[in-house]
KOLGUMI-156782 format. One record per atom (N, C-alpha, C, CB): residue in three letters; residue number from 0; x, y, z. Coordinates in steps of 0.001 Angstrom, whole numbers. Glycine has a CB too. Example, Ala and Ser with C-alpha at 12.3 -4.5 7.8 and 13.67 -1.06 7.14 Angstrom:
   r   k      px      py      pz
 ALA   0   13190   -5690    7800
 ALA   0   12300   -4500    7800
 ALA   0   13200   -3300    7800
 ALA   0   11308   -4473    9046
 SER   1   12850   -2250    7080
 SER   1   13670   -1060    7140
 SER   1   12900      30    7870
 SER   1   14084    -598    5725
***
This chain:
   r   k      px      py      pz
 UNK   0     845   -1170       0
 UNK   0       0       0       0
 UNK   0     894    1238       0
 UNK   0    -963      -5    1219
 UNK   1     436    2051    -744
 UNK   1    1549    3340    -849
 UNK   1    1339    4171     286
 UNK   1    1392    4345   -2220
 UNK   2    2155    5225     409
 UNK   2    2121    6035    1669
 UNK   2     915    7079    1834
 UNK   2    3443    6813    1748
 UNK   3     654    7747     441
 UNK   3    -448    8719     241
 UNK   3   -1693    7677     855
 UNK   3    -628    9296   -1578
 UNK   4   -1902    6667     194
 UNK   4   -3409    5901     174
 UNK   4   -3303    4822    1951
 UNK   4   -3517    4490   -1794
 UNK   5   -2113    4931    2466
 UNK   5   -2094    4818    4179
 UNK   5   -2531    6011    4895
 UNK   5    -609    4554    4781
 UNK   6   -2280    6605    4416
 UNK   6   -2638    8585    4850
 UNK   6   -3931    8911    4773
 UNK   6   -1971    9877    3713
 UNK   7   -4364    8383    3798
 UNK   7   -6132    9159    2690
 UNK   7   -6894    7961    4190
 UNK   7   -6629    8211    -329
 UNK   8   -6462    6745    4065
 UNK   8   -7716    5750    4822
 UNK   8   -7626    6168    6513
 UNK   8   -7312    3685    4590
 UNK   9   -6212    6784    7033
 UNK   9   -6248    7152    8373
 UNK   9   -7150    8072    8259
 UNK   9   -5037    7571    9021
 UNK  10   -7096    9265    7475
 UNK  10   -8131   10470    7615
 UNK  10   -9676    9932    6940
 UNK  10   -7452   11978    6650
 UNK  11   -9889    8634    6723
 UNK  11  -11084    8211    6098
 UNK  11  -11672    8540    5123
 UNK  11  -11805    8256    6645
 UNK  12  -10610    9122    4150
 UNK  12  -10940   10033    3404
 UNK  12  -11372    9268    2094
 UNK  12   -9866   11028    3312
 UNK  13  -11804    9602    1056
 UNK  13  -12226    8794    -409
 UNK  13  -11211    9638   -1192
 UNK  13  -14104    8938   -1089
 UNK  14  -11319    9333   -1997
 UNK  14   -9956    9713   -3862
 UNK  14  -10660   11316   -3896
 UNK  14  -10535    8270   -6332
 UNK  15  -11986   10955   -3747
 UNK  15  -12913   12163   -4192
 UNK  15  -12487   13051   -3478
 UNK  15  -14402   12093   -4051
 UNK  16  -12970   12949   -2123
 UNK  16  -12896   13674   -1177
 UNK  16  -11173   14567    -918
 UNK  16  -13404   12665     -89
 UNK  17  -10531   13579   -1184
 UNK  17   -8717   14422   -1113
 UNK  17   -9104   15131   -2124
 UNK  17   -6952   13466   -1466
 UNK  18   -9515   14823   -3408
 UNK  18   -9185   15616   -4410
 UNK  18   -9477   16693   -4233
 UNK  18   -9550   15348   -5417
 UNK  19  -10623   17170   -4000
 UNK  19  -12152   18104   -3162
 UNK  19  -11117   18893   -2079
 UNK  19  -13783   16737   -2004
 UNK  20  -10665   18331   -1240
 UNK  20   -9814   19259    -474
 UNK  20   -8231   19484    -727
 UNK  20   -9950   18833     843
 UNK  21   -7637   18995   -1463
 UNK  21   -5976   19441   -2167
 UNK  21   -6107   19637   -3381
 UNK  21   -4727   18360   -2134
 UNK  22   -7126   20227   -4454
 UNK  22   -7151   20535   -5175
 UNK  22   -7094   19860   -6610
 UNK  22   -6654   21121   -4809
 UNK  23   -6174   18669   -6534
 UNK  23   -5391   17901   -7298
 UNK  23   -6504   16890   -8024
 UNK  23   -4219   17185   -6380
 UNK  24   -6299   16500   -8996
 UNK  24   -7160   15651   -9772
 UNK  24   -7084   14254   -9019
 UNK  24   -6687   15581  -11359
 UNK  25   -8358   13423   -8786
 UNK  25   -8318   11837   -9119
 UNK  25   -7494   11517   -9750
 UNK  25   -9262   11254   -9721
 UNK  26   -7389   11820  -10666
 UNK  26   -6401   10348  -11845
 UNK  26   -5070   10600  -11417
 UNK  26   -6367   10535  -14033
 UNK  27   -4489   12091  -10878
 UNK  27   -3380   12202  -10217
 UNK  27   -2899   11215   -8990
 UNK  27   -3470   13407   -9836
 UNK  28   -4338   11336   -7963
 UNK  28   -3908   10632   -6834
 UNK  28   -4175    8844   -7438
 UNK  28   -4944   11223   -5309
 UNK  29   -5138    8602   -8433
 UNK  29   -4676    7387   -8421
 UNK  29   -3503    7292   -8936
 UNK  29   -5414    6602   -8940
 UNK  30   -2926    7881   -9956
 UNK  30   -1322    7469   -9935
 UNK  30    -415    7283   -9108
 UNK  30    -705    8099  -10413
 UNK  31    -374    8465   -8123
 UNK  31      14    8180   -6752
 UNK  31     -96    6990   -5993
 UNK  31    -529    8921   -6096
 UNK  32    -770    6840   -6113
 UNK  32   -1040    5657   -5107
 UNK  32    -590    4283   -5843
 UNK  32   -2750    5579   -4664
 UNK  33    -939    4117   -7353
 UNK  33    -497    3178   -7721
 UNK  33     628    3205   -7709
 UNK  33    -853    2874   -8560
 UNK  34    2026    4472   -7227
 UNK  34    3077    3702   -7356
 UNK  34    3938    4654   -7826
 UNK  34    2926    2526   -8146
 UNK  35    3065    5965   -8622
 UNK  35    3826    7349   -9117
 UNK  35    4318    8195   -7805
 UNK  35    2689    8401  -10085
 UNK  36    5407    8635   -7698
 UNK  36    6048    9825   -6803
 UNK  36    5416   11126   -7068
 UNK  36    7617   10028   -7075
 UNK  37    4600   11513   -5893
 UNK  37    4274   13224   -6041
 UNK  37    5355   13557   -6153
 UNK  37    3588   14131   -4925
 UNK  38    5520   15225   -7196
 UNK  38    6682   15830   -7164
 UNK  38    6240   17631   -6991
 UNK  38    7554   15325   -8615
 UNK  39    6730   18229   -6568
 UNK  39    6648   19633   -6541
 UNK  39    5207   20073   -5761
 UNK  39    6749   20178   -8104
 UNK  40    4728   20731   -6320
 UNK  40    3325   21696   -6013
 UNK  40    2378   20591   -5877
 UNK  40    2766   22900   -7349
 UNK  41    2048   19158   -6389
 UNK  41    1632   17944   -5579
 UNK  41    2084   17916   -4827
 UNK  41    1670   16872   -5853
 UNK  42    3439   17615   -4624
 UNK  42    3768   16720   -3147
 UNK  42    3295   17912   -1775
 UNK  42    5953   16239   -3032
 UNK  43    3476   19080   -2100
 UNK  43    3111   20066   -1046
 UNK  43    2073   20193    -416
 UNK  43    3182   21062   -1357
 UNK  44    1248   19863   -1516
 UNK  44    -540   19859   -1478
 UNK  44    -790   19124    -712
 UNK  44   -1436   19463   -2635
 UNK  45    -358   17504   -1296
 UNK  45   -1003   16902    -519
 UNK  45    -506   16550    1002
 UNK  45   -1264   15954   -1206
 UNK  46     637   16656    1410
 UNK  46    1558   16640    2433
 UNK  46     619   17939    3275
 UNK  46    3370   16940    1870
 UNK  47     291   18777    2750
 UNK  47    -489   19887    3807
 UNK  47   -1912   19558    3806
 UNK  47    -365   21573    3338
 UNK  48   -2639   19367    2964
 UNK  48   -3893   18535    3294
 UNK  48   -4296   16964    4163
 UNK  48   -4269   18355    2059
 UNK  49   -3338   16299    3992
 UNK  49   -3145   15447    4967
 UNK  49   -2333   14881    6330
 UNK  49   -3118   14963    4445
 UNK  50   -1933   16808    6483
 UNK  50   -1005   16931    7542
 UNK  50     331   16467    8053
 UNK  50   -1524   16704    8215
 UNK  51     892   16147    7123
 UNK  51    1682   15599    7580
 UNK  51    3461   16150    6844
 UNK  51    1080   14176    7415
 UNK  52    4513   15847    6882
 UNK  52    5831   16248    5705
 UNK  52    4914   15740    4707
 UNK  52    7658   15355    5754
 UNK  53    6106   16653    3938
 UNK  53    6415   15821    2817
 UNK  53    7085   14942    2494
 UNK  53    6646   16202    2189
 UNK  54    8379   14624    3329
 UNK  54    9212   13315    3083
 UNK  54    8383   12160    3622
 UNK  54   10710   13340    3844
 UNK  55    7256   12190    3946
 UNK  55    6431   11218    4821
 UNK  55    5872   10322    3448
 UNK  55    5030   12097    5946
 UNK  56    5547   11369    2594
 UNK  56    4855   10809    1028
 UNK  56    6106    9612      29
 UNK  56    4552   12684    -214
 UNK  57    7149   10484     522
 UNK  57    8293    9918    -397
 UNK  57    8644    8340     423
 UNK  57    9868   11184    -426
 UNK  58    8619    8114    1427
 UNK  58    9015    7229    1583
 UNK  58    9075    5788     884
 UNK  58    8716    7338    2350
 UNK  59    9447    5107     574
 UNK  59    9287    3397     204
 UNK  59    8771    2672    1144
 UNK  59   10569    2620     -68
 UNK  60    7850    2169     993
 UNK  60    7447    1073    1769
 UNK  60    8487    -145    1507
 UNK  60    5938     700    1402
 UNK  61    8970    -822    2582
 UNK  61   10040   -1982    2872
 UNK  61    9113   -3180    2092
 UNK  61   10418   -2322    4832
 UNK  62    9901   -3674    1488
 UNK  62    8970   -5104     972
 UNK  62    9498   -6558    2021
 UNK  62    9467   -5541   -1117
 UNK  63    8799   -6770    2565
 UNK  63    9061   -8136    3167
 UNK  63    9558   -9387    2082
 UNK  63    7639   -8575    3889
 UNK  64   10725   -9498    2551
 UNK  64   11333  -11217    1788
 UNK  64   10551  -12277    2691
 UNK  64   13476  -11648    2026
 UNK  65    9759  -12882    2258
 UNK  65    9470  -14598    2985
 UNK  65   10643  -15456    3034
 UNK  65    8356  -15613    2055
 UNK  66   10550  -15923    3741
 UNK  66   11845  -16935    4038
 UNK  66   11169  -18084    4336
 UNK  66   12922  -16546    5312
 UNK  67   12117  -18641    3609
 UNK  67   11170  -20328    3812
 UNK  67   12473  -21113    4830
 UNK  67   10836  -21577    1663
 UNK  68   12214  -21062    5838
 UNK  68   13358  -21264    6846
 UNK  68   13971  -22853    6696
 UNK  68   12724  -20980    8487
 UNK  69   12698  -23814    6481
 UNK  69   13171  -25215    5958
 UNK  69   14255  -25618    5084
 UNK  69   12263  -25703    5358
 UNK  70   13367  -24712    3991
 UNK  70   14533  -24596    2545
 UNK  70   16222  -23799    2689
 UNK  70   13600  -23442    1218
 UNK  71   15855  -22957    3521
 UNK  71   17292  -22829    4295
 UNK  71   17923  -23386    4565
 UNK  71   17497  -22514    5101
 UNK  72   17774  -23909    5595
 UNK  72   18284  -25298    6405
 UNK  72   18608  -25971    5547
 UNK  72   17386  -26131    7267
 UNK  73   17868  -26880    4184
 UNK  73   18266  -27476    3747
 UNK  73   19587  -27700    2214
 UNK  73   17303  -27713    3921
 UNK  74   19721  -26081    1932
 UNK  74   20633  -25538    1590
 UNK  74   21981  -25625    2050
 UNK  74   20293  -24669    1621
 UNK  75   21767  -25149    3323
 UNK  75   22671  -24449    4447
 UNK  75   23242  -26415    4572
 UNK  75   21538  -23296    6287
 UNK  76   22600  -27160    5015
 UNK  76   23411  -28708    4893
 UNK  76   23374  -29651    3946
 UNK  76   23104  -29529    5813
 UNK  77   22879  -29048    2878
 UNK  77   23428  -29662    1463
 UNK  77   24956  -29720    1171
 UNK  77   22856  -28812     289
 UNK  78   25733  -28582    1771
 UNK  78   27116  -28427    1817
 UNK  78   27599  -29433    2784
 UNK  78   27526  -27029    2175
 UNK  79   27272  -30293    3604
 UNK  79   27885  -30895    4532
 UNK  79   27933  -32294    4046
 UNK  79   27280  -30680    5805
 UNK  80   27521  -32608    3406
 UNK  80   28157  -34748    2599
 UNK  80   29202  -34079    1478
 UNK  80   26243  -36249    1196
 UNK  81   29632  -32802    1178
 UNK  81   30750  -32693     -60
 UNK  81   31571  -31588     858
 UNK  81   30085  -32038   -1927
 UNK  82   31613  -31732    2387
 UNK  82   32891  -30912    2804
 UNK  82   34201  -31252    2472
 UNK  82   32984  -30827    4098
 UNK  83   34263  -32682    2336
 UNK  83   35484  -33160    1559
 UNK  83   36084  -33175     150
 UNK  83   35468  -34155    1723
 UNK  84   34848  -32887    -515
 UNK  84   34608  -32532   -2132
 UNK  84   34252  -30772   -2342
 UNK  84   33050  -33589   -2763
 UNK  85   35770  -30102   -1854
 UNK  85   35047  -28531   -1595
 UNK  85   34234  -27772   -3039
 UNK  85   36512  -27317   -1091
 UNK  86   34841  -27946   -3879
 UNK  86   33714  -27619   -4881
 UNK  86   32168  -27744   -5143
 UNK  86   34032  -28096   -5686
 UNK  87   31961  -28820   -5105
 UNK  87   30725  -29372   -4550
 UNK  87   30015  -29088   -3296
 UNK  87   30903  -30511   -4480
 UNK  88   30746  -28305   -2412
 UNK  88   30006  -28092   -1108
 UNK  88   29520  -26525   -1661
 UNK  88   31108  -28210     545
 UNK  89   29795  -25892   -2746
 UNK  89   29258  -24644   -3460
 UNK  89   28403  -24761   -4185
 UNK  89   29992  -24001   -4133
 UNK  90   28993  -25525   -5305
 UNK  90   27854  -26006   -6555
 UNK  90   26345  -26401   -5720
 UNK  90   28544  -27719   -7557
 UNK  91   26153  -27646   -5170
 UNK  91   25536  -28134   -5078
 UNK  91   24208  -27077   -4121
 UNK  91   26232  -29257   -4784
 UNK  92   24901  -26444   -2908
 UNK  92   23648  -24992   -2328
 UNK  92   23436  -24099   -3687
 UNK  92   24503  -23587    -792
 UNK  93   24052  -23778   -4330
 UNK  93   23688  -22776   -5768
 UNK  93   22445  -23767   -6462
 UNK  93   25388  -22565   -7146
 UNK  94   23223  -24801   -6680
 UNK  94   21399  -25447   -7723
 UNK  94   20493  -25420   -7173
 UNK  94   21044  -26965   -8242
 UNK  95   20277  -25766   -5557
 UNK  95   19270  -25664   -5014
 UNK  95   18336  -24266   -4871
 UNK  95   19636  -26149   -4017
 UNK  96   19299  -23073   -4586
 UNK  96   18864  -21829   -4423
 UNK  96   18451  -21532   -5920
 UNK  96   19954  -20865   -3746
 UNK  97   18647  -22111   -6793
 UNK  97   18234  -21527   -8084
 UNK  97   17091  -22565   -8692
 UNK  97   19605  -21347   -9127
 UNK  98   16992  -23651   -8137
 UNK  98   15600  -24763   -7917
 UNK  98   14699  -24189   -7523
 UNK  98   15625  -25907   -6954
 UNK  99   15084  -23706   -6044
 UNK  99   13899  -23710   -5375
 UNK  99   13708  -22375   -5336
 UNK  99   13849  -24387   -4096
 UNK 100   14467  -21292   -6159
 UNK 100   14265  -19548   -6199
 UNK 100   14422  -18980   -4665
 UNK 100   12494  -19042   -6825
 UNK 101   15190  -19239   -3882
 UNK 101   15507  -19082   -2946
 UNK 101   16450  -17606   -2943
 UNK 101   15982  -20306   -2603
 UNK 102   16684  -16731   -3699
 UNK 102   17333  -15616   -3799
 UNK 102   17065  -14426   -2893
 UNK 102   17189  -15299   -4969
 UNK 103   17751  -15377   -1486
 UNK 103   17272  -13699    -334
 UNK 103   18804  -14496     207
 UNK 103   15109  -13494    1302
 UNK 104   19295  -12705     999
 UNK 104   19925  -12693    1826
 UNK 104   20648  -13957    2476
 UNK 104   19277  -12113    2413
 UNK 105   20225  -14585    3151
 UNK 105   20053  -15764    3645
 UNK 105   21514  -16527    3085
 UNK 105   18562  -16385    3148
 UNK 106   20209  -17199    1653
 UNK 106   21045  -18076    1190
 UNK 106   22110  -17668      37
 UNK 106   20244  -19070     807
 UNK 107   21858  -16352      29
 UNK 107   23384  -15632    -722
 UNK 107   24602  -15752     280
 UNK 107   23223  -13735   -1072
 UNK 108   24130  -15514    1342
 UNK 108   25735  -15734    2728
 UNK 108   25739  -16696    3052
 UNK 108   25909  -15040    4239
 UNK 109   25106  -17827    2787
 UNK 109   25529  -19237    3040
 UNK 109   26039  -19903    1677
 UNK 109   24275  -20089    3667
 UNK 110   25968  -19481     494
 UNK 110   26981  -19881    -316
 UNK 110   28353  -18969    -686
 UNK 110   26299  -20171   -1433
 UNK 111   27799  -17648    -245
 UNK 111   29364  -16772      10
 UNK 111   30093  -17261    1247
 UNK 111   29155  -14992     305
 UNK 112   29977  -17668    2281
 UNK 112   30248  -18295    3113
 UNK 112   31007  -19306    2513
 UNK 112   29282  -18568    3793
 UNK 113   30305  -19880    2042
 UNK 113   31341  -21463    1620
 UNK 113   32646  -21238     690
 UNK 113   30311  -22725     543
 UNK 114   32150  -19918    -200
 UNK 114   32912  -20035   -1370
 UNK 114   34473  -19328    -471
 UNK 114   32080  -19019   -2941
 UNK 115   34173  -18128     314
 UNK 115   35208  -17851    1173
 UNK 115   36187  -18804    1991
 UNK 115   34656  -17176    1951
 UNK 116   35390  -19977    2404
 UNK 116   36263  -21172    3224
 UNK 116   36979  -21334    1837
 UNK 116   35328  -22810    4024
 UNK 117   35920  -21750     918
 UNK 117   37439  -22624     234
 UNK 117   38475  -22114    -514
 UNK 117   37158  -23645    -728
 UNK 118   38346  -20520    -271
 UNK 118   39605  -19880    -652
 UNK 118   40646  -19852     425
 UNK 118   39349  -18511   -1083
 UNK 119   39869  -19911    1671
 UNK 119   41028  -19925    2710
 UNK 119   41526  -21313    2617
 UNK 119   40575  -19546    4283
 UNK 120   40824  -22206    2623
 UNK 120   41330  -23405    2852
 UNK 120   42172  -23941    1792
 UNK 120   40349  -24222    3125
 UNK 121   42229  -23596     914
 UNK 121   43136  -23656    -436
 UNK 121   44620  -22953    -273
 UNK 121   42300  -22816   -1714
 UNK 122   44354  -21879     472
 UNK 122   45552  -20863    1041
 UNK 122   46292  -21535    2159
 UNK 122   44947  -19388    1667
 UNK 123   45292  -21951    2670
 UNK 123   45832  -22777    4062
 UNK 123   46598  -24107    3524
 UNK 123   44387  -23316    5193
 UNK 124   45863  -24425    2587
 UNK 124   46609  -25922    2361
 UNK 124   47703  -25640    1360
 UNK 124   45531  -27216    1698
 UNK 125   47798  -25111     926
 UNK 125   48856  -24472    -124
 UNK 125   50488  -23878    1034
 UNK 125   47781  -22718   -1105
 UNK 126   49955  -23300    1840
 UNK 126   51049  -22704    2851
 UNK 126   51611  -24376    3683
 UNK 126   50093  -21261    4237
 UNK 127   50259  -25288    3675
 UNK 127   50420  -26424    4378
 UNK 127   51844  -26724    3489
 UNK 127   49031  -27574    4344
 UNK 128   51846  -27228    2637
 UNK 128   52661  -27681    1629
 UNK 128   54064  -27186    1792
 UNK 128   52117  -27304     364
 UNK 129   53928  -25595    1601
 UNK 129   55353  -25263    2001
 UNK 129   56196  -25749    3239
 UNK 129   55352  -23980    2127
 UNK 130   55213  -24949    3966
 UNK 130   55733  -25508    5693
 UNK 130   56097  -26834    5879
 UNK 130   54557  -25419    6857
 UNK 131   55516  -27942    5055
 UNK 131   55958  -29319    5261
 UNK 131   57600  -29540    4750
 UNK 131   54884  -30310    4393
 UNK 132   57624  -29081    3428
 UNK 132   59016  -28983    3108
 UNK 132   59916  -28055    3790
 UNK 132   59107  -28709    1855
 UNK 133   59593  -26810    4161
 UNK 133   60608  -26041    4728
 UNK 133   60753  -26497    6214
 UNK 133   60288  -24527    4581
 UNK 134   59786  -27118    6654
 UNK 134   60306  -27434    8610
 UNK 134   60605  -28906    8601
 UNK 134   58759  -27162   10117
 UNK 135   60613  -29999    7210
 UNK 135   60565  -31197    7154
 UNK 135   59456  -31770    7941
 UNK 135   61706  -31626    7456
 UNK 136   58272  -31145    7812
 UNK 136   57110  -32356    8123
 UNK 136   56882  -32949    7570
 UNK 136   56075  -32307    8358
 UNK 137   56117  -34049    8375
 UNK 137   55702  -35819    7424
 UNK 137   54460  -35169    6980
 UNK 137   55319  -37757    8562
 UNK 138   54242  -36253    5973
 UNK 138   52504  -36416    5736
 UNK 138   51672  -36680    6382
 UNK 138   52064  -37134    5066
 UNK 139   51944  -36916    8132
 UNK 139   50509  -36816    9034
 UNK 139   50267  -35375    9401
 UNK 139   50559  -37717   10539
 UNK 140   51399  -33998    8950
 UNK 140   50825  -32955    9171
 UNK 140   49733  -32672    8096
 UNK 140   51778  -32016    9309
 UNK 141   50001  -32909    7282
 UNK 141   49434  -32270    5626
 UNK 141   47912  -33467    6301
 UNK 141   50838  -32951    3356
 UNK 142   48179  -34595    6773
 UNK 142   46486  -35056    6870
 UNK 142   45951  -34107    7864
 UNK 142   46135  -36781    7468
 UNK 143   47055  -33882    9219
 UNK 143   46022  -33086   10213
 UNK 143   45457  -32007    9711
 UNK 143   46600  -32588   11436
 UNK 144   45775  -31444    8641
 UNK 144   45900  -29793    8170
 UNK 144   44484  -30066    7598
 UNK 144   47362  -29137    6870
 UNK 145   44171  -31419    6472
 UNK 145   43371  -31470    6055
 UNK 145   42077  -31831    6886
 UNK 145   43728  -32005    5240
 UNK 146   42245  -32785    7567
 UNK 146   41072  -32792    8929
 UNK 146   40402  -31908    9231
 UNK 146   41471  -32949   10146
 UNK 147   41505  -30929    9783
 UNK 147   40983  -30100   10522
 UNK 147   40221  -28836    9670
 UNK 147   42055  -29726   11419
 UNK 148   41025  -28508    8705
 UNK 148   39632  -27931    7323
 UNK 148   38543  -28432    7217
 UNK 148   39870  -28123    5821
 UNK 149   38374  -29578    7264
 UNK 149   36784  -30462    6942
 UNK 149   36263  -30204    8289
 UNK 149   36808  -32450    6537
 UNK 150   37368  -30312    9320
 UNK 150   35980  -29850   10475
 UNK 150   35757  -28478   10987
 UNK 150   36099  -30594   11903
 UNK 151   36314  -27869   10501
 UNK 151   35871  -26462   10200
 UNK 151   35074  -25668    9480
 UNK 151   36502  -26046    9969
 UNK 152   35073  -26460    8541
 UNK 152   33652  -26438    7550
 UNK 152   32153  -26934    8385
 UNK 152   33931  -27715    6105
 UNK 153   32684  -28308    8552
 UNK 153   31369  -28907    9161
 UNK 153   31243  -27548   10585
 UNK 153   31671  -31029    9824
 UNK 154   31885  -27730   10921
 UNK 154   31309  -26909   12663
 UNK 154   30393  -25489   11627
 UNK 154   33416  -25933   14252
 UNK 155   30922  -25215   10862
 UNK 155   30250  -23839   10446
 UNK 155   28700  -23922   10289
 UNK 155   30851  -23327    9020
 UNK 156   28863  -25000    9240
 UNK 156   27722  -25313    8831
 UNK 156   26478  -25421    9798
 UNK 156   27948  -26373    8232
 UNK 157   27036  -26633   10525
 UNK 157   26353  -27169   12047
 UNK 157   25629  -25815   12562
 UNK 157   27718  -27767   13399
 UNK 158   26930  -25290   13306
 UNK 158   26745  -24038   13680
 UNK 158   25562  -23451   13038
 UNK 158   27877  -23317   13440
 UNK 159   25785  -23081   11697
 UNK 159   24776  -21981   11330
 UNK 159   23363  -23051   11052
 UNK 159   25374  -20915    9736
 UNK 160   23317  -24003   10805
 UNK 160   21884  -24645   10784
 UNK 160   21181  -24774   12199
 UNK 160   21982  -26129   10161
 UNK 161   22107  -24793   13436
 UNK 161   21478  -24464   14851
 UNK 161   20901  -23011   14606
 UNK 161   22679  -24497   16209
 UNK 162   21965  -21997   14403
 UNK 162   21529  -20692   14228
 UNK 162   19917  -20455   13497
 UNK 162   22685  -20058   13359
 UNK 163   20150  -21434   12219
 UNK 163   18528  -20798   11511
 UNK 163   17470  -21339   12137
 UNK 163   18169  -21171    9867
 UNK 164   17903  -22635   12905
 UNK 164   16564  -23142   13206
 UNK 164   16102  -22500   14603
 UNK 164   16579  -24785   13260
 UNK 165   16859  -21936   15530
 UNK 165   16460  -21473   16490
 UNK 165   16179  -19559   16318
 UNK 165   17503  -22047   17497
 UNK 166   16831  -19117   15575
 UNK 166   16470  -17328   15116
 UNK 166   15914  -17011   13595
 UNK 166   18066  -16314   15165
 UNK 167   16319  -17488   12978
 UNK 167   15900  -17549   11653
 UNK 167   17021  -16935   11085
 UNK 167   14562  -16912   11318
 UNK 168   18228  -16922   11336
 UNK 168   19377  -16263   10671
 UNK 168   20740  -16738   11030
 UNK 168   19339  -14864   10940
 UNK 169   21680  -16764   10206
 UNK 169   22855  -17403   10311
 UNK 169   23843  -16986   12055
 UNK 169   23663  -16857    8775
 UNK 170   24952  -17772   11929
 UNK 170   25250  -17614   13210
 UNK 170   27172  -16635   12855
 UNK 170   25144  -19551   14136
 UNK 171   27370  -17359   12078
 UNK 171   28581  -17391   11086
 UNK 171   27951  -16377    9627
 UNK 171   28995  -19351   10609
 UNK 172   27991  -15179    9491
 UNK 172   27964  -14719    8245
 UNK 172   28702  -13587    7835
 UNK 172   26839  -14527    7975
 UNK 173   28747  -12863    6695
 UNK 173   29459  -11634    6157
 UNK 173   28939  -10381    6067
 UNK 173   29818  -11815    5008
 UNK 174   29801   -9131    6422
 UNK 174   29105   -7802    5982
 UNK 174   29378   -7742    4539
 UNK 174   29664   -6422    6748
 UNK 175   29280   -8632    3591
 UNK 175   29420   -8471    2077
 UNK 175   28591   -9921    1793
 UNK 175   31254   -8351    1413
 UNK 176   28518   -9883     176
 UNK 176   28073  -10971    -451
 UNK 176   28841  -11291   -1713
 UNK 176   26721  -10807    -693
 UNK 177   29296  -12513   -1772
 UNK 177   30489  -12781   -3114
 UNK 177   29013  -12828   -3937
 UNK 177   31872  -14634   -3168
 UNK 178   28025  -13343   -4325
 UNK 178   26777  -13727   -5106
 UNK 178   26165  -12651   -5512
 UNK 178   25818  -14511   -4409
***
């Protein structure tokens, strides 16, 4: 509902009736209301006939995203049988979010999320490598190194699927979005 036609029904007013007292045509305020921005010598009018600013008219109404919190969840641990297959722990939340049109917030930081681990963890295992040759470690470091990536992944995940199911929002997320 636009801001003018929240305004017109508080004052109980009809299309007619504003028009009748701000001067302004019907077909004006239905534009308004459907969605057109008063500008100038409108917006004044009607902002003083219905008492109120004028930045009160301009505002946007916020559109609510639905969140389907299930389909979250089930996104959010689709990544967890391919933590060992890190590519796949990306791919596979993307088809779903684009299956099931899942394109909110949400599940944009739970596949930016992932895609960020596996740049670190690529960095990490890459530095693993050096460090093995330059300090002469065996190959049970390079496994611990790798372990402990996979369970760092998993805890995230975990983590943030406790998070959605008990708040409705991640626990682990970013002030950015790679998506």
């Amino acid at each position: 509902m636009s801001k003018l036609k929240k305004n017109r029904k508080k004052l109980n007013l009809t299309q007619e009736e504003l028009s009748e007292k701000s001067g302004i045509s019907i077909r004006t305020i239905q534009r308004i209301e459907s969605g057109n921005e008063p500008k100038g010598q409108t917006l004044k009018l009607l902002a003083k006939t219905l008492g109120i600013k004028e930045n009160e008219l301009l505002k946007k109404e916020e559109t609510k995203i639905e969140i389907n919190v299930t389909l979250i969840k089930i996104i959010n641990l689709s990544s967890l049988p391919f933590t060992i297959i890190p590519p796949a722990n990306i791919i596979i939340p993307l088809v779903l979010m684009f299956a099931k049109k899942q394109f909110n917030p949400l599940t944009k930081q739970i596949v930016s999320i992932q895609i960020l681990w596996l740049i670190f963890s690529v960095i990490i295992f890459m530095l693993t490598s050096f460090a093995k040759k330059w300090f002469s470690l065996g190959n049970k470091f390079t496994l611990i190194v790798m372990i402990l990536l996979v369970l760092s992944n998993v805890f995230i995940i975990l983590r943030n699927a406790v998070e959605i199911d008990k708040k409705g929002k991640l626990f682990f997320r970013l002030n950015f979005s790679l998506i």
